[in-house]
N, C-alpha and C positions, 0 to 999 in steps of 0.2 A: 462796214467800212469799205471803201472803192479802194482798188488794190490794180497796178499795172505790172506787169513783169517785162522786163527789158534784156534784152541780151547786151552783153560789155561791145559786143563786135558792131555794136550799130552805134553804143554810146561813151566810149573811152574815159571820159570824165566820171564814171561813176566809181572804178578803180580803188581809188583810194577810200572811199567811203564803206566798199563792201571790204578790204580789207581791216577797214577799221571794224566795221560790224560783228567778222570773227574772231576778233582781237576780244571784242566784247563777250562771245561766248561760253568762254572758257577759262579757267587760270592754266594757261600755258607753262611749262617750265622753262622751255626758250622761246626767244624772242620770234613770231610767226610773222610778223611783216613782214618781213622781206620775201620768205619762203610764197607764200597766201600772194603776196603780189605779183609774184614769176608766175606761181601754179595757174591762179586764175587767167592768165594772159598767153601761155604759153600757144604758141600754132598748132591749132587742129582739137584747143580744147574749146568748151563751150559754156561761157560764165553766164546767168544772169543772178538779178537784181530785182527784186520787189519792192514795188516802193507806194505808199502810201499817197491819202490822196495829196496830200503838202511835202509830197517828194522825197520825204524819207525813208531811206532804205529798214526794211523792215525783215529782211530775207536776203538770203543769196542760195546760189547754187553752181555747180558745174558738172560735165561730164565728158568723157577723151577715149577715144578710142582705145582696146585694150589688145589685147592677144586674141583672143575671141568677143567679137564684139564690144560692145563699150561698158565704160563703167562711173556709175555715180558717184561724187562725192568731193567736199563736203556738199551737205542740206543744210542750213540751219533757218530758223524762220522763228517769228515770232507767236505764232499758232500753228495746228495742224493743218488749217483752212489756207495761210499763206507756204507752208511745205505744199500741200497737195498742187497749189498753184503753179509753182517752182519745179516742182517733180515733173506734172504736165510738159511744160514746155521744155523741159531738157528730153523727154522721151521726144517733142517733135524735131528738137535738134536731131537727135540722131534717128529718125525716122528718116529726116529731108536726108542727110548722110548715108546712112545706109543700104537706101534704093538702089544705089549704082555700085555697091559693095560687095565682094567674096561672101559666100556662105556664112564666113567666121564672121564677116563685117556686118550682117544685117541687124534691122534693129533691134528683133524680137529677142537678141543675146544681151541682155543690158545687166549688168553683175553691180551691188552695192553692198557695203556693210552695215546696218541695218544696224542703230547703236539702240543698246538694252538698255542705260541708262534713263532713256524717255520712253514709256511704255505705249504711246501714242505713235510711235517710229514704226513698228509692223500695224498698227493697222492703216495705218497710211500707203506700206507698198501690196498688204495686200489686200486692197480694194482693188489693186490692177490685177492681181494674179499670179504674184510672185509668191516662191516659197522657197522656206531654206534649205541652203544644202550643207552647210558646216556652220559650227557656230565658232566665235571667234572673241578672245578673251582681253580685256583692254588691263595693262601690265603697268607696274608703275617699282621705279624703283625709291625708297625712302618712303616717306608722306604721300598719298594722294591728291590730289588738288583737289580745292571746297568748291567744286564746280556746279551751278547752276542746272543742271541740264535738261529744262525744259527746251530750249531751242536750237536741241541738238536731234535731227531726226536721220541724219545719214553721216558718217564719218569717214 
């Protein structure tokens, strides 16, 4: 399947589609549109979009500058093969960014949460070479959500 990955900064109209997408992902317990619509848009972060070859968004992703370096998330994708794709060009986002960046700014600091739910989620980041430093526990108060989570590969 031919597969393009676009960033929001070149394509604005795609917006509401990828926040629908992560709407799709998951059963939420509050309502993520609005939040997902800020997040992804916000100055100085970097969303895309993968989209199949009839246009359909099949993936999203972003990544924003952090206190040290930058930091992933969310991933979500409809295979590993469209994460990896997604993962890629958010790493060239903050390469192009980074070059002219503080020590703490450069690319090679890239921080994500790495959701265990999807077991397909590490070996996706480490084929690049990342390794964990802390593990980190997804908390729920009441019920769970019946969630899906194959196409959750960064949180």
């Amino acid at each position: 399947r031919e597969l393009t990955v676009e960033r929001l900064s070149d394509r604005p109209s795609l917006l509401n589609g990828m926040v629908e997408y992560d709407d799709g992902t998951t059963e939420h317990t509050l309502d993520r549109k609005e939040f997902m619509g800020r997040w992804l848009s916000l100055p100085g972060n970097h969303a895309v979009a993968a989209l199949d070859r009839e246009g359909n968004i099949v993936g999203i992703g972003a990544i924003r500058r952090a206190h040290q370096g930058f930091r992933v998330g969310p991933v979500h994708a409809e295979s590993i093969s469209t994460a990896n794709e997604i993962f890629s060009m958010l790493r060239e986002c903050a390469s192009a960014e980074g070059k002219d960046g503080t020590e703490d700014q450069k690319e090679d600091k890239v921080h994500m949460e790495v959701f265990g739910g999807n077991l397909e989620s590490a070996k996706l980041v480490q084929g690049y070479g990342f390794k964990p430093i802390f593990p980190a526990a997804r908390m729920f108060m009441g019920n769970p959500p019946k969630d899906d989570f194959s196409r959750q590969y960064i949180v």
